[in-house]
Structures are given as C-alpha cells and as structure tokens.
C-alpha positions as CSV (number, residue, x, y, z in Angstrom):
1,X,185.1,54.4,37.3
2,X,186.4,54.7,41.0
3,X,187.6,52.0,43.1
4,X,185.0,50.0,44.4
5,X,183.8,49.7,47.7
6,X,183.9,46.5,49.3
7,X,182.1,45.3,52.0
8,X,182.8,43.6,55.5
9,X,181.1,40.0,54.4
10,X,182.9,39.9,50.9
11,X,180.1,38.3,49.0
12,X,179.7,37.6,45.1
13,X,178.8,41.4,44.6
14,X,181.9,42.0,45.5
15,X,183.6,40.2,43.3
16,X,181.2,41.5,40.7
17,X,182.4,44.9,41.3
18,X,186.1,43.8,41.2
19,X,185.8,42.2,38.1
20,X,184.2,45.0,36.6
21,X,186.1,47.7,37.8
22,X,189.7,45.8,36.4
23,X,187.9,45.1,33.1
24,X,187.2,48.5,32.6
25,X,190.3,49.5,33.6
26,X,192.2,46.5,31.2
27,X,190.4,48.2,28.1
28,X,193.0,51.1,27.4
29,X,196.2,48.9,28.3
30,X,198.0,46.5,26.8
31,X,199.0,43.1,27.4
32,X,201.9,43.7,28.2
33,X,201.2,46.1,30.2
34,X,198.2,44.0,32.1
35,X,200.4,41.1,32.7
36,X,203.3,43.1,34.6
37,X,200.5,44.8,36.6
38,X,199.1,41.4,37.6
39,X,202.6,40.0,38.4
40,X,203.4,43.4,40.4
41,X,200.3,42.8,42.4
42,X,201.4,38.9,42.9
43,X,204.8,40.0,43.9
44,X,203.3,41.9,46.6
45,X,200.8,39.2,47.9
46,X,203.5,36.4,48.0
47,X,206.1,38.7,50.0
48,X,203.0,39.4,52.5
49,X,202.2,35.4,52.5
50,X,206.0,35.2,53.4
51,X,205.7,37.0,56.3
52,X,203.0,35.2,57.7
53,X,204.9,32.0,57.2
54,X,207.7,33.6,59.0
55,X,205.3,35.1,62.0
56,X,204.0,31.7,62.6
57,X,207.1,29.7,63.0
C-alpha cells in the first residue's frame, strides 16, 4: 500500500486512510520495532514544536 494522499480540509477520511495505511504497515514489524518508530516520529514533532516556541518569543 502507498502513502496516502491527504487532502487540503483534513477530514475523518483522512484519518481513515492514515490509520489504515500504518496498520498495514504495523503487521510485519515488531513491537519493538513499532514503538521506536513511533518515538522517532515524536522526537521529530517535539523538536519542530520547539521551534515554534522559540519563533514566538
């Protein structure tokens, strides 16, 4: 399955098609392995949310 597409308004199909699309992808992996992806990806968003605190003050 390919990345979904998603569109400008971001509505509940959306998040249909994200949900799907990681649960597919979750089948093959581990855990393990789906817990460090999820922290990598959290990493990421709170290092960008700190820079937008930083921006603003």
């Amino acid at each position: 399955m390919s990345k979904p597409e998603v569109s400008s308004k971001f509505d509940v199909d959306d998040i249909r098609k994200i949900r799907e699309y990681n649960s597919l992808r979750h089948i093959h992996m581990t855990p393990k392995e789906i817990i460090a992806e999820t922290q990598a990806g959290a990493e990421k968003l709170m290092q960008m949310l700190e820079q937008r605190k930083a921006m603003k003050v």
